[in-house]
DRENTOR-471232 format. One record per residue (C-alpha): y, z, x; residue number from 1; residue in three letters. Coordinates in Angstrom, 1 decimal. Layout:
% DRENTOR-471232
(site (Y, Z, X), NUM, ALA);
...
This chain:
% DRENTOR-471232
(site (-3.6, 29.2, 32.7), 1, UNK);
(site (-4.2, 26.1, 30.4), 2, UNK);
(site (-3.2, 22.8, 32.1), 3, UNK);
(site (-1.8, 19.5, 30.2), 4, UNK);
(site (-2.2, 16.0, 30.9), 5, UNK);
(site (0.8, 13.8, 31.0), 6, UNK);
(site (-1.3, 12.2, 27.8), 7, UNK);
(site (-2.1, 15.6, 26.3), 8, UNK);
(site (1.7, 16.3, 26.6), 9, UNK);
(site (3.0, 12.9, 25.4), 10, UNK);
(site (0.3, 13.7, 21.5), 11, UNK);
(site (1.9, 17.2, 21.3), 12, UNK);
(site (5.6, 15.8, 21.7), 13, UNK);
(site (4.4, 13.1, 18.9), 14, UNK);
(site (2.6, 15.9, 17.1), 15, UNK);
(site (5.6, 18.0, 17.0), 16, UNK);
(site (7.6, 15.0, 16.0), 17, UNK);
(site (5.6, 14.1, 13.1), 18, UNK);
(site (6.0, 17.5, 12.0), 19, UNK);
(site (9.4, 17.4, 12.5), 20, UNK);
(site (9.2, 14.2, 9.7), 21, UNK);
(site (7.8, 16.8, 7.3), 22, UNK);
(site (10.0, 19.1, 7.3), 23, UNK);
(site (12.4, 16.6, 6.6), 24, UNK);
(site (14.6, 15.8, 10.1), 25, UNK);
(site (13.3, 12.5, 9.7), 26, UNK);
(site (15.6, 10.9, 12.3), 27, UNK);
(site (13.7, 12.7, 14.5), 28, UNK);
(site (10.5, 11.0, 14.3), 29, UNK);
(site (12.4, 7.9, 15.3), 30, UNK);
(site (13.6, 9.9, 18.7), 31, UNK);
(site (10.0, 8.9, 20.7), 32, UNK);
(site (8.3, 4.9, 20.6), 33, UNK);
(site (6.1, 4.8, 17.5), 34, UNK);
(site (3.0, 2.5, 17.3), 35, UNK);
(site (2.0, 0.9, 13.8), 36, UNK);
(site (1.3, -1.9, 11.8), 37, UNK);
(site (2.1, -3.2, 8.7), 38, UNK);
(site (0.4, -2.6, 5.0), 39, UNK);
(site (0.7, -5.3, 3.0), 40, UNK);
(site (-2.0, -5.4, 0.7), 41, UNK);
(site (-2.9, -7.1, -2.9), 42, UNK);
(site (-4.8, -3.8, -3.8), 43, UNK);
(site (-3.5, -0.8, -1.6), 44, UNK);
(site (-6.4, 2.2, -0.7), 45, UNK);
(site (-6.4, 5.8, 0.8), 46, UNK);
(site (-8.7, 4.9, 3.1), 47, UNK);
(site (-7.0, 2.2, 4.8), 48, UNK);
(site (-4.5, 4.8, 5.6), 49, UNK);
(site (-7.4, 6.7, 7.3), 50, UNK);
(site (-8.3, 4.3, 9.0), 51, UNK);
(site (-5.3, 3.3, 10.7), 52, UNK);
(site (-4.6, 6.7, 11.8), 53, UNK);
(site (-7.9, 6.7, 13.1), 54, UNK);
(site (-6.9, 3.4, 15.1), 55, UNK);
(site (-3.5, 5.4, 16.6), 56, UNK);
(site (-1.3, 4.3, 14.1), 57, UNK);
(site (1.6, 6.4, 13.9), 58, UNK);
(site (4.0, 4.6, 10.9), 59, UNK);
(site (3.5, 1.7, 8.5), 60, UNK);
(site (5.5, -1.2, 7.0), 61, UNK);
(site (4.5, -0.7, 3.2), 62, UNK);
(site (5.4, -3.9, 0.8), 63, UNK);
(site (4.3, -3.2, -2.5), 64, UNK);
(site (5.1, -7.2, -4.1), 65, UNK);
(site (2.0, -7.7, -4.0), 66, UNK);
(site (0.7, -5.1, -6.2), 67, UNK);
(site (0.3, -6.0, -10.2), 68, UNK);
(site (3.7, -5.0, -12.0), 69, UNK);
(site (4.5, -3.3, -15.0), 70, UNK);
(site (7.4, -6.3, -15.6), 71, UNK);
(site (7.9, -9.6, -14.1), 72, UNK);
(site (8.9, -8.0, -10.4), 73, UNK);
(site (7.1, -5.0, -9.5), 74, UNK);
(site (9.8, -1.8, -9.4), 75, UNK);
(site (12.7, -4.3, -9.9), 76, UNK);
(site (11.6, -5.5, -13.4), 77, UNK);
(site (13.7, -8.6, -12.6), 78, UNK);
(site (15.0, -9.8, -9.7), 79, UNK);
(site (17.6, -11.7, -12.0), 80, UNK);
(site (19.2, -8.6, -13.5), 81, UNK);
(site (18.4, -5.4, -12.3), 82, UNK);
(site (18.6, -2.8, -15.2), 83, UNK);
(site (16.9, 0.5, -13.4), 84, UNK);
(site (13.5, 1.5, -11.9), 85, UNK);
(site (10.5, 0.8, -13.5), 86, UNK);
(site (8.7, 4.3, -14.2), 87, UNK);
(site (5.1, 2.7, -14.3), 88, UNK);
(site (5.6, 0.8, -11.0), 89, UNK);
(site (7.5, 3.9, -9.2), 90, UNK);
(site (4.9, 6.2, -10.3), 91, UNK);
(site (2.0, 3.7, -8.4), 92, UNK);
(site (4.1, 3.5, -5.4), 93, UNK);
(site (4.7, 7.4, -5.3), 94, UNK);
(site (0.7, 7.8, -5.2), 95, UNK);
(site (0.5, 5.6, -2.6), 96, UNK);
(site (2.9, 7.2, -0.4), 97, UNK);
(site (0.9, 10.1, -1.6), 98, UNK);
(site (-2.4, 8.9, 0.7), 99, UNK);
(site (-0.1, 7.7, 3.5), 100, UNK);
(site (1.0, 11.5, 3.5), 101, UNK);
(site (-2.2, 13.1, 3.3), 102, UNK);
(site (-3.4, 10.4, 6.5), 103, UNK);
(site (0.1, 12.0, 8.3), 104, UNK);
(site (1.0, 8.3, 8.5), 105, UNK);
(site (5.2, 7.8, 8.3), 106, UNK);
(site (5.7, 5.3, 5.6), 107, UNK);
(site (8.6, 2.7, 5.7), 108, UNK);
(site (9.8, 1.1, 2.4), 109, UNK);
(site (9.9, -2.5, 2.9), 110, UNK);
(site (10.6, -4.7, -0.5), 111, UNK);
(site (10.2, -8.5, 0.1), 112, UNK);
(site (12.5, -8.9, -3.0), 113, UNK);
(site (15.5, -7.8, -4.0), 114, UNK);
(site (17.9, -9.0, -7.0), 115, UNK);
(site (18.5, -12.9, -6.1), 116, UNK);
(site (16.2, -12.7, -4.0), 117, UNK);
(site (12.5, -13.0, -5.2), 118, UNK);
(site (10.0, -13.1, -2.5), 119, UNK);
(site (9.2, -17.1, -2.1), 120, UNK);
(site (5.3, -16.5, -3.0), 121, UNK);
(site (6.3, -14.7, -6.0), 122, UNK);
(site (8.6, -17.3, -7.1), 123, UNK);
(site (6.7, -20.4, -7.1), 124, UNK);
(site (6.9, -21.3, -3.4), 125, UNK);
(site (10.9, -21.9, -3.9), 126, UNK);
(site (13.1, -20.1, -1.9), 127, UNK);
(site (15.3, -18.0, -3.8), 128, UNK);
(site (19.1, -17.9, -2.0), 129, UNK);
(site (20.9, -16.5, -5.2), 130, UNK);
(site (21.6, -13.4, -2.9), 131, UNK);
(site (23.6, -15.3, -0.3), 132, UNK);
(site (25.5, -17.1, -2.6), 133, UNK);
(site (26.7, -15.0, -5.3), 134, UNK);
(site (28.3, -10.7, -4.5), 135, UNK);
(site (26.9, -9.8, -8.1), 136, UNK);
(site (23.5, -9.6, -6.2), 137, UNK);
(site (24.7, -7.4, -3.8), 138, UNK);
(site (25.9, -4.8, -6.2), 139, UNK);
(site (22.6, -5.3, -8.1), 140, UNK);
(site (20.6, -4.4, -4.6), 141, UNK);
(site (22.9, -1.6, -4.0), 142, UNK);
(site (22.1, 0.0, -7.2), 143, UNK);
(site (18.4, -0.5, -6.9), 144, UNK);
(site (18.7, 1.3, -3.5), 145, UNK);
(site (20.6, 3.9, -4.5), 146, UNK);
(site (18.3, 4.4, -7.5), 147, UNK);
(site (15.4, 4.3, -5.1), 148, UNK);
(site (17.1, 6.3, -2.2), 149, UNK);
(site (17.5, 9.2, -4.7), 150, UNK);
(site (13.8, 8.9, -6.0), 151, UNK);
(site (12.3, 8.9, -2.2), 152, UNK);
(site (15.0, 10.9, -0.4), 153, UNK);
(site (12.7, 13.8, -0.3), 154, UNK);
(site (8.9, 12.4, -0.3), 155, UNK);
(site (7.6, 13.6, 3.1), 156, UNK);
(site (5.8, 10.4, 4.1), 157, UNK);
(site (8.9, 8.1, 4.0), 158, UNK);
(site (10.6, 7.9, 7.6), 159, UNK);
(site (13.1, 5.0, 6.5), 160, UNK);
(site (14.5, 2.8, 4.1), 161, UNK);
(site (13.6, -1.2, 5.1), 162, UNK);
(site (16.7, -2.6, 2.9), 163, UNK);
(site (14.8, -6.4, 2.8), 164, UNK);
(site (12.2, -8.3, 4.7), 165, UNK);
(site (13.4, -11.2, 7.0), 166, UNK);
(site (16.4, -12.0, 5.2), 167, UNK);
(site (17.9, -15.7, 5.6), 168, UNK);
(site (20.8, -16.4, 4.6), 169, UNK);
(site (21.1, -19.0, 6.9), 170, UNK);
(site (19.1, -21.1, 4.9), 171, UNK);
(site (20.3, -23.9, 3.4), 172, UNK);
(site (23.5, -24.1, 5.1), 173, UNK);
(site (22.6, -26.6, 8.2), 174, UNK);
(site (22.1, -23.7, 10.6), 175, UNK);
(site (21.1, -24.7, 13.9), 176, UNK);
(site (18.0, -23.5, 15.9), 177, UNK);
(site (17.8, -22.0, 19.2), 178, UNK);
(site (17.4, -24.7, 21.6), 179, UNK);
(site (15.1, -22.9, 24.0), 180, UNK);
(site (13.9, -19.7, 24.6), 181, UNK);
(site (16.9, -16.9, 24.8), 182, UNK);
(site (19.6, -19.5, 23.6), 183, UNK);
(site (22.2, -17.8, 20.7), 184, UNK);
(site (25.1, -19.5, 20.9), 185, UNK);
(site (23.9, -21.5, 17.3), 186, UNK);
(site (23.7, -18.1, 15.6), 187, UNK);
(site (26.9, -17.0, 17.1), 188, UNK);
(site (28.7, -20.3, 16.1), 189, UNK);
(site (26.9, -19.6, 12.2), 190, UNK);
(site (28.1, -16.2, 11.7), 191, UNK);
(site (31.7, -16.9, 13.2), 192, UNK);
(site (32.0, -19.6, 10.5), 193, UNK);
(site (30.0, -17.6, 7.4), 194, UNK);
(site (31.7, -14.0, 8.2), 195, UNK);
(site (33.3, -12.8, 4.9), 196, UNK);
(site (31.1, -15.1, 2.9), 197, UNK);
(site (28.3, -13.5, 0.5), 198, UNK);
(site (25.9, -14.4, 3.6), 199, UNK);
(site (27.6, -11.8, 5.6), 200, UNK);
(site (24.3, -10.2, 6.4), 201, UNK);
(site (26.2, -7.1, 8.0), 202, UNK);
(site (28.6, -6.9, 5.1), 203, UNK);
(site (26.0, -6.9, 2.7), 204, UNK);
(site (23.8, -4.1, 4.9), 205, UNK);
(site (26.9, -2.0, 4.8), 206, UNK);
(site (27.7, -2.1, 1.2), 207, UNK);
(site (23.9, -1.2, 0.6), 208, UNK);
(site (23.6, 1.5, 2.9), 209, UNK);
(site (27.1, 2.9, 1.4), 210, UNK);
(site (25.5, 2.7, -1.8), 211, UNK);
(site (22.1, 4.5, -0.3), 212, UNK);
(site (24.0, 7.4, 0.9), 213, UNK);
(site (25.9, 8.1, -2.0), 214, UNK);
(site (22.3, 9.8, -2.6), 215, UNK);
(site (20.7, 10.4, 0.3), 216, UNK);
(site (22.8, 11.6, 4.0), 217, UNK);
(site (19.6, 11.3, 6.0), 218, UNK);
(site (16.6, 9.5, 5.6), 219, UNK);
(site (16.9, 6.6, 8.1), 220, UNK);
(site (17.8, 2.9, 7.7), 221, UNK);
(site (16.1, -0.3, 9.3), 222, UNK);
(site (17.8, -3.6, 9.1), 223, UNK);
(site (16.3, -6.6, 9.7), 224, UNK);
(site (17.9, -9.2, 11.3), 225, UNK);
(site (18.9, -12.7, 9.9), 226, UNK);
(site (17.2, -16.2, 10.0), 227, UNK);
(site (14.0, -14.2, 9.0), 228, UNK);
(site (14.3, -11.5, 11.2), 229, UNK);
(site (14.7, -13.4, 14.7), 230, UNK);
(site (15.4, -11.4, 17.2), 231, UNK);
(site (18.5, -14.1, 18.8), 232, UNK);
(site (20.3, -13.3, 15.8), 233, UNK);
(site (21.8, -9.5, 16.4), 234, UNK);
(site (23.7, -11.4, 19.2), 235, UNK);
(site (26.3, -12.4, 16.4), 236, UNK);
(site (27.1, -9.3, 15.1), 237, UNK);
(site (30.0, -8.3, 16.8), 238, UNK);
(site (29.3, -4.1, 16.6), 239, UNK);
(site (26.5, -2.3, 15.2), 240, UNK);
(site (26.8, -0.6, 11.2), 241, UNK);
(site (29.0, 2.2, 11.1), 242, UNK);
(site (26.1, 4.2, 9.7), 243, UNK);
(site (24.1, 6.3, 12.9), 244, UNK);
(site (21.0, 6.6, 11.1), 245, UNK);
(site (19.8, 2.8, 11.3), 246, UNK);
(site (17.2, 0.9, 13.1), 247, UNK);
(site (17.5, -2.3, 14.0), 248, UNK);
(site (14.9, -4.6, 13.7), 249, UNK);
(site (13.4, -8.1, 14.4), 250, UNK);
(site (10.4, -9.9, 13.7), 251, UNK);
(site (8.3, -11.8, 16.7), 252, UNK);
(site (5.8, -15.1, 15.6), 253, UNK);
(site (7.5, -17.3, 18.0), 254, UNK);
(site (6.4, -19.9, 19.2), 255, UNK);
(site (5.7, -20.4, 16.0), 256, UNK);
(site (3.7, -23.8, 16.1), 257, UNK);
(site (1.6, -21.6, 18.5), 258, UNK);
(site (1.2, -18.5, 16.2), 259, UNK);
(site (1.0, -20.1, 12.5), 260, UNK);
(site (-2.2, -20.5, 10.5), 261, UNK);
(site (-1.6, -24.2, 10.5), 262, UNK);
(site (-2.3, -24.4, 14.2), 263, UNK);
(site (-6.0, -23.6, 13.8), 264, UNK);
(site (-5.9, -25.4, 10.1), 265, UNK);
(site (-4.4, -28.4, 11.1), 266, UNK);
(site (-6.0, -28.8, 14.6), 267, UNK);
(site (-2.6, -28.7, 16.0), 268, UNK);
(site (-4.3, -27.9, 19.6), 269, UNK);
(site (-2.1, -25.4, 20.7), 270, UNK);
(site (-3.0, -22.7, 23.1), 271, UNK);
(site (-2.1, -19.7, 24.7), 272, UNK);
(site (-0.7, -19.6, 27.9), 273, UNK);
(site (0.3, -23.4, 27.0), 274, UNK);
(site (2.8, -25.9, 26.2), 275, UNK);
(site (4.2, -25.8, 23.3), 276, UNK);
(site (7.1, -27.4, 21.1), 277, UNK);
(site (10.1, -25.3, 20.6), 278, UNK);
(site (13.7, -26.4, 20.2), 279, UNK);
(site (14.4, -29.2, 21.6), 280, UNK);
(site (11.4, -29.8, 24.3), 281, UNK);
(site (7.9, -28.6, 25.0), 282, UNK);
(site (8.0, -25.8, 26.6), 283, UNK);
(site (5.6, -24.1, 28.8), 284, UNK);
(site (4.7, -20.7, 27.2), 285, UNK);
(site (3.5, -17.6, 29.3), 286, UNK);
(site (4.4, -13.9, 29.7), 287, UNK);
(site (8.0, -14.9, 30.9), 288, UNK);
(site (8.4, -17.3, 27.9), 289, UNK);
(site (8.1, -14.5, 25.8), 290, UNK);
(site (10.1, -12.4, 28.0), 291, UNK);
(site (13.1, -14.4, 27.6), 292, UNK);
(site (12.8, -15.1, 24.0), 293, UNK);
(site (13.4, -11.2, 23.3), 294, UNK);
(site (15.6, -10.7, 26.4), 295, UNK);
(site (19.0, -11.2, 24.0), 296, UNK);
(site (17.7, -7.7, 21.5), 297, UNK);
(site (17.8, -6.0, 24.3), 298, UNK);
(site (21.5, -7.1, 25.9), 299, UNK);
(site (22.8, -7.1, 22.5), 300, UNK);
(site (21.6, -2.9, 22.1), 301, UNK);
(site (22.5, -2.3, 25.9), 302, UNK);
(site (26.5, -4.1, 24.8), 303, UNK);
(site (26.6, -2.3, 21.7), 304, UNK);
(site (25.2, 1.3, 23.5), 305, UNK);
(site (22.2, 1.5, 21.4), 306, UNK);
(site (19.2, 3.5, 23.0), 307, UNK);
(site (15.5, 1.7, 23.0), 308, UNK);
(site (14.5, 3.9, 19.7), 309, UNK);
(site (16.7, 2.6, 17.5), 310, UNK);
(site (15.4, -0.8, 18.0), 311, UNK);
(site (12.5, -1.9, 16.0), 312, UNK);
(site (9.6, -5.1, 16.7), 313, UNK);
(site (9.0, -4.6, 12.7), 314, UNK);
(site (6.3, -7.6, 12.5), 315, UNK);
(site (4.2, -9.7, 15.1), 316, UNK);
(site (1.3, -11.3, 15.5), 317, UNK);
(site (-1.1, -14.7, 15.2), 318, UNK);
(site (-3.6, -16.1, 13.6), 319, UNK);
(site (-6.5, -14.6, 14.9), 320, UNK);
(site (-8.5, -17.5, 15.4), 321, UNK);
(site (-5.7, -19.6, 17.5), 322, UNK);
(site (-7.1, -20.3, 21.2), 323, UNK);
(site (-5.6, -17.3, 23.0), 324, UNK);
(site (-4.1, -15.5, 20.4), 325, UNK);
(site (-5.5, -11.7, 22.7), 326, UNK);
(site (-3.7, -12.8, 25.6), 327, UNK);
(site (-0.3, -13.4, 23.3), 328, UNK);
(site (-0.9, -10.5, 21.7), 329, UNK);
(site (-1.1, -8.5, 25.1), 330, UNK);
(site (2.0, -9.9, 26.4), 331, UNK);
(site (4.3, -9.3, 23.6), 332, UNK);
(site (2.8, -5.3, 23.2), 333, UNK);
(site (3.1, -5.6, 27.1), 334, UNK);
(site (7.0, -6.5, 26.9), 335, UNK);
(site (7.7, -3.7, 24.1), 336, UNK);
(site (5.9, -0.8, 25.9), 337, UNK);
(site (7.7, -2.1, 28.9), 338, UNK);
(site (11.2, -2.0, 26.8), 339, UNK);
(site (9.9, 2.0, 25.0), 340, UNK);
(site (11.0, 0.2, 21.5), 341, UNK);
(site (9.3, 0.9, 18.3), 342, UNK);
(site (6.6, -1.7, 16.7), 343, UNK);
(site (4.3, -2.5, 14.5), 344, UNK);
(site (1.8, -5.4, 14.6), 345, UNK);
(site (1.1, -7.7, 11.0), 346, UNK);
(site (-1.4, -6.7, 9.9), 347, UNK);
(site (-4.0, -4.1, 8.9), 348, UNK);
(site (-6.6, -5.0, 7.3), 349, UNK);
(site (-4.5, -7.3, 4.6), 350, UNK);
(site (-7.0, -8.0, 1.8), 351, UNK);
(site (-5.3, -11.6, 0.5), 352, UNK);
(site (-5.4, -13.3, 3.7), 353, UNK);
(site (-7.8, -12.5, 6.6), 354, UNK);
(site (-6.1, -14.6, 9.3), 355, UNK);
(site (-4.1, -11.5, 11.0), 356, UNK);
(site (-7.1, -9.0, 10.6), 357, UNK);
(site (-7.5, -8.3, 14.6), 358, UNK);
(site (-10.8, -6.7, 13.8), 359, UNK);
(site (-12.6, -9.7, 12.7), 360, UNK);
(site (-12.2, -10.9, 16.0), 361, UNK);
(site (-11.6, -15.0, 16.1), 362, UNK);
(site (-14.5, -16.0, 14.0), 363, UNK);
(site (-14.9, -17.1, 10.7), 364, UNK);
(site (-16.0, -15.3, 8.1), 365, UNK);
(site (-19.2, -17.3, 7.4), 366, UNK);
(site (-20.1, -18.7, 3.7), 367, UNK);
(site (-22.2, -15.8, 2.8), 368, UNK);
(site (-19.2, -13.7, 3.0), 369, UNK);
(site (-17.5, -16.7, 0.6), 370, UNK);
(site (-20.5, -16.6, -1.8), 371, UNK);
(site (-20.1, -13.1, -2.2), 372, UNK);
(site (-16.1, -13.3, -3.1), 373, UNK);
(site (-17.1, -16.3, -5.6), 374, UNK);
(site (-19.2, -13.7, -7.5), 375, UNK);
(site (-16.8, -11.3, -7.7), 376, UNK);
(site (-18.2, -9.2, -5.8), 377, UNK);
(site (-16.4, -7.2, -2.7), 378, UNK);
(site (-18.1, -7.7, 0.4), 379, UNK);
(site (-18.1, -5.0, 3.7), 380, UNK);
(site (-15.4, -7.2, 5.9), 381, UNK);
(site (-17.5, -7.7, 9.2), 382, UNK);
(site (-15.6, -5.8, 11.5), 383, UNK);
(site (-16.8, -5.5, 15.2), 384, UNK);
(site (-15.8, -4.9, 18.8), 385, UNK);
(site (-13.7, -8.3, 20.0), 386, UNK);
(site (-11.2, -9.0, 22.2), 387, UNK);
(site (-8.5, -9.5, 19.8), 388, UNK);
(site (-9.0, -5.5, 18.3), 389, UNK);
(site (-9.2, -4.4, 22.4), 390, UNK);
(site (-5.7, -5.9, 23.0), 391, UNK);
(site (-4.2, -4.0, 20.0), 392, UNK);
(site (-6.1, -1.1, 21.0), 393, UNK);
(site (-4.9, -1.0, 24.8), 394, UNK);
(site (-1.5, -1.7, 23.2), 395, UNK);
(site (-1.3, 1.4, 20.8), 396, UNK);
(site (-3.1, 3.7, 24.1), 397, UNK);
(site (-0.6, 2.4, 26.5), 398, UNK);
């Protein structure tokens, strides 16, 4: 008789699962906590996909806005009138999905722009609100979906539709922060007053999804939350989308004067476990910090009945040289384990901007490395056994 680990068990129900993906019950993938990481890359490759499932990656955030386009947006052609899918574009991100396939790595479709709304470092560094203030752009996104939806509805590595990355449609309008930790009652009071508005961020999620399965009953659908995907913000949406099939997701940098590149650039000082500015106070930031900071996703899915796997950590992460930034990444992994929801950590091995690549570890990446990039020339990235790639590592294992 051949005995099974608990572990041996748990990699044949995910095996089993990820087969289930391609055969095309793609919900069903989504029915156990999957472990990934997001692909965001200037200049996307098969092997990174290899690599990552190599590392126990399971699924993928890919953003393709990055990539060169065919037109002035890449797929959209222009994010100020949509007129159809651009072939050159879709064929490039088909072959991509292509080698997330072949690496049995579940692929979610996550544009950072959509019509009125080009992605801010693709528009000059100006935020681009058109979306929230005028409906037109909503029917233009619902048509790209639905063009895309019908396109991707049976590729085998897609496991969802992302319908936009960290949407805001609270910019602009005065909307209050969180005062501390946990607090919602400013994004309650913002909704209640912007409901029915063209920054009715449900509204426009249901009208998209409509759209989407017009095309396509099954593939699943992750929706970001507002105000850039924080995870307070669910707390104003009265009831979930009447569509089952979606995941709901949030982003997690915070505290952000902690987390952001400017920390280490500016010699901001901050550290982790520390004090550190958020809302209205300084605020002493530990395991329990971060605890109560995602505390309101999780009564918001326990009011509104929604198991743990439909809830999604889409993005998280610091930069890797901030003074503690293992030990924060260890207690946010730590709180999602703890909580069996989906995640995936930003970002693996992004090839614009090396400040979230874990496997550098926290040092720089010295001027030879520079002299080479100045040259043209692509060096071998130095990666190496550190303490930041060991805390993702124990995360994905746990």
């Amino acid at each position: 008789m051949k005995f099974v680990t608990k572990a041996g068990l748990a990699l044949a129900m995910m095996v089993a699962l990820t087969g289930a993906t391609m055969a095309g019950d793609t919900m069903a993938f989504w029915d156990q906590q999957q472990k990934g990481t997001n692909f965001f890359s200037v200049k996307p490759l098969a092997e990174r996909f290899v690599d990552a499932k190599a590392a126990g990656v399971t699924w993928g955030r890919l953003a393709y806005d990055k990539w060169p386009a065919s037109e002035r947006d890449f797929l959209i052609g222009s994010a100020s009138n949509y007129q159809g899918l651009v072939e050159p574009d879709m064929a490039r991100l088909e072959e991509v999905l292509g080698w997330a396939h072949d690496a049995d790595i579940g692929m979610v479709i996550a544009p950072l722009t959509l019509p009125g709304a080009r992605w801010q470092q693709n528009n000059d560094g100006q935020f681009d609100n058109r979306l929230w203030e005028d409906k037109k752009y909503w029917q233009q996104s619902a048509d790209f979906w639905r063009d895309l939806a019908a396109r991707l509805k049976d590729n085998p590595a897609v496991v969802a539709y992302n319908i936009v990355n960290e949407p805001a449609p609270e910019r602009g309008t005065g909307a209050a922060e969180a005062t501390s930790p946990g607090d919602t009652a400013s994004y309650i009071a913002w909704y209640d007053e912007h409901k029915g508005t063209a920054r009715d961020l449900p509204a426009f999620y249901e009208m998209v999804i409509a759209a989407i399965r017009s095309v396509d009953p099954d593939t699943p659908i992750m929706v970001d939350s507002g105000w850039y995907a924080n995870a307070g913000t669910f707390s104003s949406w009265e009831t979930p989308l009447s569509d089952p099939k979606v995941l709901y997701a949030f982003h997690m940098y915070e505290p952000y004067n902690f987390t952001a590149g400017k920390n280490f650039r500016e010699q901001k000082g901050y550290v982790y476990p520390g004090v550190v500015p958020y809302g209205d106070a300084d605020v002493e930031w530990s395991a329990g910090t971060v605890d109560a900071f995602l505390q309101p996703v999780y009564d918001w899915a326990d009011k509104q009945g929604l198991p743990p796997t439909r809830i999604v950590a889409g993005e998280f992460g610091c930069m890797r040289r901030n003074e503690g930034c293992a030990e924060y990444l260890t207690d946010v992994m730590a709180n999602f384990n703890r909580h069996d929801i989906h995640w995936a950590f930003y970002s693996f091995r992004e090839d614009e901007y090396d400040g979230f690549d874990y496997e550098l570890g926290s040092d720089a990446l010295g001027w030879k490395y520079w002299e080479a990039v100045d040259k043209g020339e692509t060096p071998v990235m130095p990666y190496k056994a550190n303490p930041l790639w060991d805390a993702i590592q124990a995360g994905l294992r746990e």
